[in-house]
N, C-alpha and C positions, 0 to 999 in steps of 0.2 A: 504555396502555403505549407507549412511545418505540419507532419502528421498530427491528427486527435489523440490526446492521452485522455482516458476515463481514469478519474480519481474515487474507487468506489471506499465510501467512507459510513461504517460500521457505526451506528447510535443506538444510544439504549439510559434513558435516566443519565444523561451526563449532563445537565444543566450548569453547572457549576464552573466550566471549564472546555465547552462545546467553540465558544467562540473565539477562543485563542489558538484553537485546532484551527476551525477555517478559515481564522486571517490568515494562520502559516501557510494556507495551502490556496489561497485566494491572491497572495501575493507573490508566487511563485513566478523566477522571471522567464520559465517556459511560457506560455498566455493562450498557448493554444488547446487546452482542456474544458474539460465537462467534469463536474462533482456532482455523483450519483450519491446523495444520503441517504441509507434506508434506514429508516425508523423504525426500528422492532417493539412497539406498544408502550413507548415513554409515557410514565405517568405525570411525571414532573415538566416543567417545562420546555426540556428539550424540543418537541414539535413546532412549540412558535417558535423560538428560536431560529429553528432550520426554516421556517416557511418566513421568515422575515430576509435571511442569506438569501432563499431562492426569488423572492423580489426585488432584493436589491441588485442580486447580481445574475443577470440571464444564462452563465454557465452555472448552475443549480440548479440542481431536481430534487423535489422530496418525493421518494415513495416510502407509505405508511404501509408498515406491513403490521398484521395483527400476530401478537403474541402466539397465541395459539395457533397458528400454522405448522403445517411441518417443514413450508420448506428453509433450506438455508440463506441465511440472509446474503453471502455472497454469491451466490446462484442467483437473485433475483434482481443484486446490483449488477453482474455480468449480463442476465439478460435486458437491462435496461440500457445496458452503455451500447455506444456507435462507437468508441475509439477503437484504432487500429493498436492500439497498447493501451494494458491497464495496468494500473496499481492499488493497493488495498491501501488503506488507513483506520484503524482503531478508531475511533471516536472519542477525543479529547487528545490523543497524542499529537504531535508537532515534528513539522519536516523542516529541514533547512531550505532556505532561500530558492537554491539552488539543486533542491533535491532531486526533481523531475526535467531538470535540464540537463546536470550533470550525468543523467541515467539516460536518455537518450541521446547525447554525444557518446557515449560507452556503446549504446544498441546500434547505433548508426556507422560508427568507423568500425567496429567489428565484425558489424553483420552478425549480431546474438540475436540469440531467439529467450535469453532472459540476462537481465544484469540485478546483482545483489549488492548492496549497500551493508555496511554493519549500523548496529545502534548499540545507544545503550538506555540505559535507565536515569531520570532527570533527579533520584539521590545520589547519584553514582557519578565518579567524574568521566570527562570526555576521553576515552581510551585507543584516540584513532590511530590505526598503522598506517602504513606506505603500502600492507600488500594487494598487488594484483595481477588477478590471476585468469586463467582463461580455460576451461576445461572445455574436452569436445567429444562428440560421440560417447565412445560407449566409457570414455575418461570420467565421463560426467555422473553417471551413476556409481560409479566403484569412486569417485572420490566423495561421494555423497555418504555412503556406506561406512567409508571411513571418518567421517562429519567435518569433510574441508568444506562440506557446503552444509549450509540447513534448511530446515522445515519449516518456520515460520511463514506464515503467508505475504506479512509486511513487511515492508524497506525490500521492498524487489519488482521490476520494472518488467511485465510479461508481451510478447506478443497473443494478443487476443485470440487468435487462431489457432495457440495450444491448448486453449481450452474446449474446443472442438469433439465431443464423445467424453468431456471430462467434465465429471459433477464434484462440487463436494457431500458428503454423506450428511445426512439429518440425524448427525450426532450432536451434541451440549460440548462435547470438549474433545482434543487432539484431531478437530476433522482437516487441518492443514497436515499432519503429521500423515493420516491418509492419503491425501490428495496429491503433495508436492515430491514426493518421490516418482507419478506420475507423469509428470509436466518435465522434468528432468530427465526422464526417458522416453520423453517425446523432443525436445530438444538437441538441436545438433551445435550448438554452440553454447554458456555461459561464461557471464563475466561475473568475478567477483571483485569488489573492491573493500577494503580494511577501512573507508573513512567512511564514518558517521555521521549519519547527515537524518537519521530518522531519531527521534527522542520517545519511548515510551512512560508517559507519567502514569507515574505509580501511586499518585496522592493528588487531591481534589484543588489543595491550595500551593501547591509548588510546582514549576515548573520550570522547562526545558531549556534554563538560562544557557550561554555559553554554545549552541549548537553549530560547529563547524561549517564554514562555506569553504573548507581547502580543496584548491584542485588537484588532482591527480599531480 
């Protein structure tokens, strides 16, 4: 059986556009995953929502976590996943088809310990290159440094086990900007790839038409 990928998927008041995020990622033609939703104190309807996915489809977990917590809401989807790789997802953004398969044939023939995807933005048109790339050791943080790689947490495919001694901070904003320069010097391989297969929407009523399923 194909390794577990944990899809940890980030909600918060996105009612509006929650369920087009988890069809994208519900219909992914990887099959062998687990979607970790944590619910950070939705007041709107987002929570049914999620608890109506996680009965319909038995790889869904809702954990509710209360607003007022400190901790980070991906700290507490990391501790809830079993996957041997994870990946993050905003809540309400949209992955291609083929997002999480394409990203573990990248993890698998390379033997990386992270592969990165580009995105873009769902007012923005689709801006996919050909490049890719392949940084290693101590490559991988000096070209980080020089921003051939970035900080964002999403559209990147991690082995679970770099997380190991690595928290992110119980900050409100830049705690990926924190965190992934760690993981990148704990890693001894990345893959980057130039096509877009992640969509961040930026507006409640538009969305991530157009999203790339090109291969390598």
């Amino acid at each position: 059986m194909k390794d577990l990928v944990s899809v940890i998927v980030l909600v918060n008041n996105v009612e509006s556009f929650i369920n087009l995020s988890l069809d994208s990622i519900l219909k992914q033609t990887y099959k062998n995953i687990e979607v970790i939703l944590v619910d950070r104190g939705s007041k709107d309807n987002t929570s049914k929502i999620c608890e109506y996915y996680a009965k319909k489809d038995r790889r869904v977990k809702l954990v509710e976590v209360s607003s007022s917590t400190g901790q980070n809401s991906k700290n507490i989807g990391l501790k809830h996943s079993r996957g041997k790789y994870v990946t993050f997802v905003d809540g309400g953004d949209i992955i291609a088809s083929n997002y999480i398969e394409y990203m573990m044939e990248r993890m698998l023939d390379e033997e990386a310990d992270i592969v990165c995807v580009d995105h873009y933005k769902n007012n923005e048109p689709d801006k996919s290159d050909r490049h890719y790339r392949i940084f290693e050791n101590s490559y991988i943080l000096r070209n980080y440094l020089h921003m051939n790689l970035r900080s964002n947490y999403y559209a990147k495919l991690y082995r679970k086990d770099l997380f190991d001694g690595i928290k992110y901070p119980e900050v409100k904003h830049y705690d990926d900007f924190m965190t992934t320069y760690k993981l990148y010097d704990k890693a001894k391989k990345v893959v980057s790839s130039g096509l877009n297969k992640y969509c961040v929407v930026t507006e409640k009523n538009t969305y991530g038409e157009g999203i790339t399923d090109k291969e390598r």
